[in-house]
N, C-alpha and C positions, 0 to 999 in steps of 0.2 A: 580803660574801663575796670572799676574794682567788681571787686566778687557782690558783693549788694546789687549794685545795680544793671550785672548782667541777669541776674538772678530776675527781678521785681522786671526789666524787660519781657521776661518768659511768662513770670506770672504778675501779669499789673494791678490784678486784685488784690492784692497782696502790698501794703503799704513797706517800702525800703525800714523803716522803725521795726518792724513785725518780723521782717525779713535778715535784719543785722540782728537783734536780738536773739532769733530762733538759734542762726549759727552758732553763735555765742555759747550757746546751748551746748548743742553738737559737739563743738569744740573742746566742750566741759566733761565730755563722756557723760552725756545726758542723753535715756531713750527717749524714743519718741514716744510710746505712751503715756511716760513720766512726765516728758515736758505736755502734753497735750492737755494732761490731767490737774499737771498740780504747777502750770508755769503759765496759765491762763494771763497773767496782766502781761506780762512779760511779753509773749505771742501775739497779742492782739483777739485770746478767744479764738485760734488756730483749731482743725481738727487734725487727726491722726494724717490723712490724705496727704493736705495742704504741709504739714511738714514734710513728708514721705516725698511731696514732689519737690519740696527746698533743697532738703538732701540729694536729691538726682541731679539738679542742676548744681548744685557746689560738687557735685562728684565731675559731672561734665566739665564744669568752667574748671577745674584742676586736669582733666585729659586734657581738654585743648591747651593749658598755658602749657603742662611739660611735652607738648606735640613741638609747640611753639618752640620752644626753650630748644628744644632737643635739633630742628631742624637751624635756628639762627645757628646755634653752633658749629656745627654742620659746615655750611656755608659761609662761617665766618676762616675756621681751622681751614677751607680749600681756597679761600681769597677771591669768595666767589658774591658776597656780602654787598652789593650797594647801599646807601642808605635810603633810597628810593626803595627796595626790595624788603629793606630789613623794617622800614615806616609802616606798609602796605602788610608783613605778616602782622608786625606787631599790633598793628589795628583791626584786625579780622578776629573772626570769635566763631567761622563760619569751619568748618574740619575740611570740608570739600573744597571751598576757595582756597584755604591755606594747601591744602596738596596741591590743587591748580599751578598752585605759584610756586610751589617746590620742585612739582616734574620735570619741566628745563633740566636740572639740576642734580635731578635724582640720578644715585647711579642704577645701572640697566645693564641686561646681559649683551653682548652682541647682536647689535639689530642691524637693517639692511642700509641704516641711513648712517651706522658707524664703520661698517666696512667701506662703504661709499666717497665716507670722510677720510679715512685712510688711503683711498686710492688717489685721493688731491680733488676732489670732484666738489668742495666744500666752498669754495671763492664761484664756482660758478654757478651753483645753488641761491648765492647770494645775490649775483648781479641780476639772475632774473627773476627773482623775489623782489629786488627793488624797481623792477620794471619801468627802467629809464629807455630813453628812446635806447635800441640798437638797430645798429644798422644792418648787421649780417649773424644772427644769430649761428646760422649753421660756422660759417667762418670759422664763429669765435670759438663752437664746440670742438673741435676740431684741432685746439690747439692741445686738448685734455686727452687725447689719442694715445695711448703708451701701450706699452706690453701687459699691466694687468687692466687696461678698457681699452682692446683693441678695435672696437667700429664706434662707431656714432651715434648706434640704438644701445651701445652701453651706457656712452656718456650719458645721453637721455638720460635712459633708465636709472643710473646711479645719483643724479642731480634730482629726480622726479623722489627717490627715494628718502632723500635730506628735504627735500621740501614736504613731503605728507608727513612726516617726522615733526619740523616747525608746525605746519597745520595742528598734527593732534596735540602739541607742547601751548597751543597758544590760548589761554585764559580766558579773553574773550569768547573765543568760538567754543569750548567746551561746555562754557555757561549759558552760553545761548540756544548751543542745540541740546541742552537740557531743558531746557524748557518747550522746547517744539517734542520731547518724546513725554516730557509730560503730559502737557497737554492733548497729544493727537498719538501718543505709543496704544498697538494693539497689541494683546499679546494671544497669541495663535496655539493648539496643541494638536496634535496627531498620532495617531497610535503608530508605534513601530511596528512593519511588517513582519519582522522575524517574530515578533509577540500573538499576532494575529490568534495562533491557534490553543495560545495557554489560558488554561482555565480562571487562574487570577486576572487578566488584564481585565474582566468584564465587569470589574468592581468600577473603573474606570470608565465605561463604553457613554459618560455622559459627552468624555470631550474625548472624542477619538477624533472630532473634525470639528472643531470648537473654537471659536474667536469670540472676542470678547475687549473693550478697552479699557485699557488698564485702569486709570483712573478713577474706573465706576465697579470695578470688581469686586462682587462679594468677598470678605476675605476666608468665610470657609468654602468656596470655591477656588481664590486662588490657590489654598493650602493643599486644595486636593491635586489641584493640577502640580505644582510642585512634587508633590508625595509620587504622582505617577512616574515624571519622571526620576526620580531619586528611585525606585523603584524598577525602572529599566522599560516601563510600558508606552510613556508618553515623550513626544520628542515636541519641545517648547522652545517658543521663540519671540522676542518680543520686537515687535518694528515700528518705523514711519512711513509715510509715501517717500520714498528713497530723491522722486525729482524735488519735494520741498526741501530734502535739505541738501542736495547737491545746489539746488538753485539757490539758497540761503550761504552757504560753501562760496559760490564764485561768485553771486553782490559783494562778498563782502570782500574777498581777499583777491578778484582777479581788478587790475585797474588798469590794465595796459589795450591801449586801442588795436597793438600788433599783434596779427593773429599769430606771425611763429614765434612769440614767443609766451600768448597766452595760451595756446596748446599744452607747453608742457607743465604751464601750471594747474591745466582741467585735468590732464593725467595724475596730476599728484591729487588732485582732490578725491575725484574718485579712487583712487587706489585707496586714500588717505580714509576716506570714509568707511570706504570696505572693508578693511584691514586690521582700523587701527580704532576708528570713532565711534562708531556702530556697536562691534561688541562689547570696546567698555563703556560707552553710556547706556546701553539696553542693559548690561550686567547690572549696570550702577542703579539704574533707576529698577530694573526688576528687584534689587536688594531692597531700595527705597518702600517698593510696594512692600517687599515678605517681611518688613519689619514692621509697619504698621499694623497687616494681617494678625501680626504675633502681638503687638500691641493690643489690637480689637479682640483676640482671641483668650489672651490670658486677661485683658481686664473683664471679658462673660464671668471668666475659669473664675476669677476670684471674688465675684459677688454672687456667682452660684456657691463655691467653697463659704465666703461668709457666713450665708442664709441657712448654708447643711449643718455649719460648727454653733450657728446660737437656735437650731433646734431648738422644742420645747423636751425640755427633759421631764419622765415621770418624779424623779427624786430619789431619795433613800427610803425604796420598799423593795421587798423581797420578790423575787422574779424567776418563775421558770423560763425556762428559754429553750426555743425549739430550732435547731437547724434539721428540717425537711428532705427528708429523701425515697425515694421506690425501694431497690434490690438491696442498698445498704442499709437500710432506715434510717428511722430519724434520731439526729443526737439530741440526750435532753440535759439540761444539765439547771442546777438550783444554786441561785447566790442569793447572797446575805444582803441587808442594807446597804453597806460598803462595796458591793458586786465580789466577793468574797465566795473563788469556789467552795458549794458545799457536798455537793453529789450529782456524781454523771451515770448516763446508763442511754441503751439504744432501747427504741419501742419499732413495731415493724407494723403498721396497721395499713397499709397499701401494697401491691401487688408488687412482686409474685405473693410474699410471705400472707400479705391481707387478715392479721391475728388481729384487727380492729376489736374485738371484745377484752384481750389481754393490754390492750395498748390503751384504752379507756380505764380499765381499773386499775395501773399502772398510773395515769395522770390524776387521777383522783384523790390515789394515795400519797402521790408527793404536793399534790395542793395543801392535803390537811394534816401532812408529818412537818411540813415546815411550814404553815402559815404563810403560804403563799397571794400575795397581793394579787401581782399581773404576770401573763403569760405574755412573751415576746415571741413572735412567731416570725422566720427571716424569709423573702419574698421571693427567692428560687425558685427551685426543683421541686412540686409538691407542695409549694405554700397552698395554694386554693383550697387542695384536698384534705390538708392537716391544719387549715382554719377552719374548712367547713366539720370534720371531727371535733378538736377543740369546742366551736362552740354550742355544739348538740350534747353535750356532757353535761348533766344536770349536778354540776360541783356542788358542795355543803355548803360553802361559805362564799359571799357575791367576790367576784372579780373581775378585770378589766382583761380582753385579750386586743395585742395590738398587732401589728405586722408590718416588719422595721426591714426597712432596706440594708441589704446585705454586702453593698457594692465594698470590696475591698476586705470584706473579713477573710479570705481566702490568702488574704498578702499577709494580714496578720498572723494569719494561724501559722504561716511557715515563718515568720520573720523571726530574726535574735529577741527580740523583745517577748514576745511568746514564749519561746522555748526558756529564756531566762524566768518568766514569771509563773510557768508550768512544764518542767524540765520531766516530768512522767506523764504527762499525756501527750497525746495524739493530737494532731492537726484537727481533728473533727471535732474532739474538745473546745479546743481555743477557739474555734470557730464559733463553737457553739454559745461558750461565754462571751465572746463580743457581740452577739448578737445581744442578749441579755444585756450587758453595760449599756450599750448604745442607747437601747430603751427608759435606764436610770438616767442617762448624761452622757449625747452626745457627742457632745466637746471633750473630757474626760475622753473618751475612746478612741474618738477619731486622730486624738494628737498623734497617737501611735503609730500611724499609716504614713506612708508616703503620702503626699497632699497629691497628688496626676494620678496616684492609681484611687480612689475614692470613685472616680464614674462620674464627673460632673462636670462639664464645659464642650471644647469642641477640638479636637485635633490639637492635645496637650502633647502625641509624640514628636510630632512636626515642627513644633516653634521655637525657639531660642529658650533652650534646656537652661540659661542660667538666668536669663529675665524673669521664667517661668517658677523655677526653684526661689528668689529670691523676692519675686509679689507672694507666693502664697505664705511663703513661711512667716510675712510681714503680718498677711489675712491673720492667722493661725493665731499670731502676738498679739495681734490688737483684739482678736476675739476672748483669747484667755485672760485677757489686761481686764477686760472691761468686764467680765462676770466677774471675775476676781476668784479667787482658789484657797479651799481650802488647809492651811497648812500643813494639820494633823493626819489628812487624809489623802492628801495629792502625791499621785505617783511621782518618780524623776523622770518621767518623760513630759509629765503637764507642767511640773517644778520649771524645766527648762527654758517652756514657754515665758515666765514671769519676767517681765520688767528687770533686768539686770541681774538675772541668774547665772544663766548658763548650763550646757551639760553638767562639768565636773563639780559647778557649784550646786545642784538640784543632786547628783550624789551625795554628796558630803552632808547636804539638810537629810536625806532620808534616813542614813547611815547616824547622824546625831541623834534623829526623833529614833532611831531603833533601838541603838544605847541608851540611851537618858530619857525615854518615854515620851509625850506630849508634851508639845511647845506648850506652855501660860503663858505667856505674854510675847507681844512682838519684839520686844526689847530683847529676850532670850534667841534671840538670832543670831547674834552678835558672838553670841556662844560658837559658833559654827564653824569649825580650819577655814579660814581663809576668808569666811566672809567680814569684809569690810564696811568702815564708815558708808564709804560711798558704793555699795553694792545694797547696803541697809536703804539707803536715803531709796534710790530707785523703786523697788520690791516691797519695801517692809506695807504699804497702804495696799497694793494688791493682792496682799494676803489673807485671811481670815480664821480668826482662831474664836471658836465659837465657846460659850462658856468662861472665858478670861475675864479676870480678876477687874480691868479696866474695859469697861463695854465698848469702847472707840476700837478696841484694838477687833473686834467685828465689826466693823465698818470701814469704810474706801475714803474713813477721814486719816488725812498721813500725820504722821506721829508729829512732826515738824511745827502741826496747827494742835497741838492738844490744848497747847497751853489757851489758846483762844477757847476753847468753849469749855476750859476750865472758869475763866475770867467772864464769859457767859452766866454759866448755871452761879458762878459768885456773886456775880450782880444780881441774879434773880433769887439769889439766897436758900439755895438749893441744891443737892447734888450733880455729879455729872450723869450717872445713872438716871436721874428723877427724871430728866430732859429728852431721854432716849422715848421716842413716839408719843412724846406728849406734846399734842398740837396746841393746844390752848398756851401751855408755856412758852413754844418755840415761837408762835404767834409775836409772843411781847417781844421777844429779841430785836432791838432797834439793830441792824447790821454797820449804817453809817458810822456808829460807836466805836468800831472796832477797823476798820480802815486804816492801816498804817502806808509806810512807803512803799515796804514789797508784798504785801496784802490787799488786794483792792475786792471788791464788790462779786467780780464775779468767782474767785476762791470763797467766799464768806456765802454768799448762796448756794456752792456746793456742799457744803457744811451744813448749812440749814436742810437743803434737802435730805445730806444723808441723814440727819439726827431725827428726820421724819420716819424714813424707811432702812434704820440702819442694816447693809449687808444684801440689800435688794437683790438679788437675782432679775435681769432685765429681760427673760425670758419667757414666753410662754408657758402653761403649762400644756403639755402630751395629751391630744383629744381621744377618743375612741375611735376610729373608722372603720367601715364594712363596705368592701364590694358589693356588686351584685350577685345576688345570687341565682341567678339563673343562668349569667356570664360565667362558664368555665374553661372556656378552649377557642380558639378562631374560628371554627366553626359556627357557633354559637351567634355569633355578630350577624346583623340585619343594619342596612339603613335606617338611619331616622331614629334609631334606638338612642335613649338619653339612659349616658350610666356615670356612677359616680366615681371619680378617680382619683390619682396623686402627682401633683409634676413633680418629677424627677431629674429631670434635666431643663436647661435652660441653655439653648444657643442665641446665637443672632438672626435664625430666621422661621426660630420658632418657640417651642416650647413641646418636651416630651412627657405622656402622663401614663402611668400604671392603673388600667382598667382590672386592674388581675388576671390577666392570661401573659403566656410566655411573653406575645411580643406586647411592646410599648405603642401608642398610636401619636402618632405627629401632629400638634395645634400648629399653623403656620402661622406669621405672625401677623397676615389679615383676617388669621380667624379667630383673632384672640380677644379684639372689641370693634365697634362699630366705627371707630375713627381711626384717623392713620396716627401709625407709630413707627417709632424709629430704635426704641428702646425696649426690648419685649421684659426687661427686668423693673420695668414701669408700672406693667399693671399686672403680672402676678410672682409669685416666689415657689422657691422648692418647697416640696412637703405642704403645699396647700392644697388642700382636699376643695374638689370642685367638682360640677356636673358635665359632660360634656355630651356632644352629639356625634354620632359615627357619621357624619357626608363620606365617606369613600375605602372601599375595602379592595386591595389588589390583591386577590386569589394566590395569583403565579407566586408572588414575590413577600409575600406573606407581610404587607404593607396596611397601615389603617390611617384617614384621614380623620381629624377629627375638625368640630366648633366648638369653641368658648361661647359663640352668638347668639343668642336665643333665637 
């Protein structure tokens, strides 16, 4: 089987044409943004995803061939090679069948069925595995008698031990009773007793006596139960009815009518199950499960990360920004269009301090020293109290106040990225200015974060840290691919993100635009140490240089196609400039005209759209929202109350929203619409302001129920 058509096997929607092609790509040191964007005929009209998962399977179909490659060798170099053995891997694609068929084989520390073998007990393992008549089984044990198996219950026991040996070695049986713990495996949890009395196990106390089958497990359930015990509190275990698969065990492998000598093969079985088949098919398939858990877990993570990183951003306006506090107060601090610190300073208008009249003519005077637009207020400690100031301040000049989720500016403010971008301020600074950014351009800000510490998914500590790292950093790519970035203005940590950057190369552009001023044209890229032909080709359309000499070069049309709507606006006897958002003109554009062999319809459509919208931002814009205001504390909550809110989070079995008090209240995800669902990122998103209803307040546990249902 070649690489295509293992490939188009996994994904059949996906035409073999669509799917050699893409590689090809790949091969070429072609991103996937790049190819998604501007390699449409090529792809088959492919999205970002749809390559993302080509690429995972040509990365698998490469493990398994050098899995492959590496085990024939193996057992060719030992002379252990049949060509029946060496047919049967070469044709597998399966990882687990191919180990099935390696184990025989493999080598192994000292086990009970190789000392066994070394005592000579190995011919008579065999004769009663073949389970031909005998006449006198005891007899013939008897003749295996020596100084190191001196009785009869040794020889037993050492031929019982070669044989459970063979049992867990044998291919068919492994595969088979993998699918009986598939199918019918519970997996059980318990609290350990020596834990009983510590105060953390009771984060845990859902499954301190907990069963559940595997199969059907939520998987932020499994994740917890795992966490418990990785943690020391929960002792887990996953099984089957033990008689279905002893009794599957000797249908299959016992065939002798004579009971002494099927005795000692029900003793190997059992021991063999016990021992040997049990723990690693439960391990196996419990793996089975926490991989998929980690699948379902991080693909939440990365459509909740999506939805947080194409935010609507306010834009390039001037912004106070407030990070919220009691005893220390609040940090205030004022940027520029470009989020360009311009002045910091604490205000103290809440208790103990409570200077609420010095802290108001304080915000009023840096509203109208810097012509300030909107006030960003971060959703902490003290937000309620210093939104509700904020907006009883009768300002000179209208503005917009908002209140921007803070999750993660706390990583910022201490991270190298901070301290290199504001090496004399203070944590509470930086803090304070990302609060502010955030508000201009989400995306811009968030890049800078670890993507798991952001506060958005479900048990991002728990799952497979390099699946996890290497979907969101893709999330992150494809988000900043598709707004496209500013050249002139884009940090090296958003530079990074661009289509065929990199770190060192997103240094080196910052470090040239510092010496040699603003890029004019995309073409002056090229200018760059080290950036290349083909680091151009990738990048140079994702970029945006606004005011440049050729107006394409703000737009997401790649330099590659100029020359076509040069050859456009020529035929319409016109400028290329003239053509930028003039629909009546673009209207005439016959696109069929222009059609070549590796230009087809749907690149020339993207072209037409962008000469419509050139530079579009695909984004929202940043609405106003206000809590309630009679909502300030837990207390406060009544049944039946309808208040307005923000979802913030987004798991799998539900949906979390900010009503403005410390804690969050939990939409489950039958109370999120009137029909069933199985996808709660279906019918709503982070950051959407919505009404909701309080059904349920647990006092004790400081817990809130909410509905989406009218």
């Amino acid at each position: 089987m070649n690489l295509t058509t293992y490939i188009h096997q996994q994904l059949k929607d996906i035409s073999e044409k669509s799917i050699e092609n893409t590689i090809n790509c790949l091969n070429n040191d072609n991103t996937i943004p790049f190819i998604a964007r501007y390699r449409k005929e090529l792809t088959g009209n492919l999205d970002e995803v749809q390559i993302s998962n080509i690429k995972k399977y040509k990365a698998l179909f490469e493990e398994i061939e050098a899995r492959k490659n590496f085990i024939l060798t193996t057992l060719d170099e030992q002379n252990l090679l049949t060509i029946e053995l060496q047919q049967r891997i070469q044709k597998s694609y399966d990882l687990v069948q191919i180990e099935d068929l390696y184990l025989p084989y493999k080598k192994k520390r000292k086990t009970k069925a190789a000392i066994a073998k070394e005592k000579g007990l190995e011919p008579l393992a065999k004769i009663i595995m073949k389970q031909n008549n005998i006449s006198d089984l005891e007899d013939l044990a008897k003749k295996y008698i020596n100084s190191e198996v001196p009785t009869l219950e040794d020889v037993y026991a050492g031929a019982q031990d070669i044989i459970a040996e063979w049992i867990n070695e044998n291919e068919y049986v492994r595969n088979r009773l993998r699918g009986i713990f598939r199918k019918s495996a519970i997996i059980e949890s318990k609290l350990v007793k020596s834990k009983a009395d510590d105060e953390k196990a009771a984060t845990f106390s859902n499954y301190f006596d907990y069963s559940e089958a595997l199969k059907k497990i939520a998987s932020h359930r499994l994740l917890a139960i795992l966490r418990g015990e990785n943690e020391g509190f929960l002792k887990v275990a996953v099984t089957i009815e033990k008689k279905e698969a002893i009794g599957f065990l000797e249908y299959t492998l016992i065939k002798s009518v004579q009971p002494e000598v099927s005795w000692v093969i029900e003793e190997a079985i059992k021991d063999a199950y016990k021992r040997l088949l049990a723990p690693s098919i439960s391990n196996e398939i419990l793996n089975e499960a926490k991989k998929k858990a980690d699948e379902t877990s991080v693909e939440v993570f990365s459509k909740n990360l999506n939805q947080l990183l194409l935010a609507p951003p306010l834009g390039e306006k001037r912004i106070l920004a407030i990070d919220p506090g009691y005893k220390s107060g609040c940090k205030v601090v004022v940027l520029d269009e470009q989020g360009d610190l311009l002045h910091n300073e604490n205000i103290y208008p809440h208790a103990p301090q409570s200077e609420k009249a010095q802290a108001t003519k304080k915000l009023k005077s840096l509203v109208n020293a810097y012509a300030i637009d909107a006030i960003s207020i971060g959703n902490g400690t003290a937000s309620r109290e210093t939104e509700h100031l904020v907006q009883n301040i009768a300002f000179d000049r209208p503005l917009k106040v908002f209140v921007v989720n803070e999750a993660g500016a706390s990583i910022y403010s201490a991270s190298k990225i901070a301290r290199d971008e504001f090496p004399d301020k203070d944590v509470t600074v930086r803090g304070a200015v990302s609060i502010g950014r955030r508000l201009q351009d989400p995306l811009a800000e968030l890049v800078k974060i670890d993507p798991k510490s952001i506060g958005v998914g479900q048990y991002q500590h728990d799952v497979d840290q390099t699946l996890l790292k290497d979907e969101l950093n893709d999330v992150v790519s494809f988000c900043v691919n598709k707004v496209g970035v500013n050249l002139n203005t884009a940090s090296k940590h958003l530079l990074n993100y661009v289509a065929g950057i990199g770190e060192k190369m997103a240094e080196n552009i910052v470090a040239y635009r510092t010496e040699n001023g603003a890029f004019e044209s995309r073409e002056e890229l090229l200018k760059v140490p080290r950036l290349g032909e083909k680091a151009f080709q990738q990048a140079s359309a994702f970029l945006r240089i606004q005011h440049a000499a050729n107006p394409l070069d703000n737009s997401a049309v790649h330099p590659e196609s100029y020359a076509i709507v040069e050859k456009m606006a020529k035929d319409l006897k016109v400028q290329v400039k003239d053509l930028i958002k003039n629909k009546e003109l673009i209207n005439q554009i016959d696109l069929t005209k222009y059609v070549t062999n590796s230009v087809g319809l749907p690149t020339l459509q993207d072209i037409k759209n962008e000469l419509e919208k050139p530079g579009l931002d695909p984004r929202s814009t940043a609405k106003v929202f206000s809590f309630d205001s009679k909502l300030k504390k837990f207390e406060d909550l009544q049944l039946g109350m309808k208040v307005p809110g923000i979802i913030n989070n987004i798991t799998n079995f539900g949906c979390f929203v900010d009503i403005g008090i410390k804690e969050n209240g939990l939409v489950h995800i039958s109370k999120i619409c009137n029909e069933f669902i199985s996808d709660v990122s279906t019918k709503v998103h982070l950051q959407q302001q919505v009404e909701v209803t309080v059904i349920g307040i647990d006092t004790d546990k400081k817990k809130i129920q909410l509905s989406l249902i009218d």
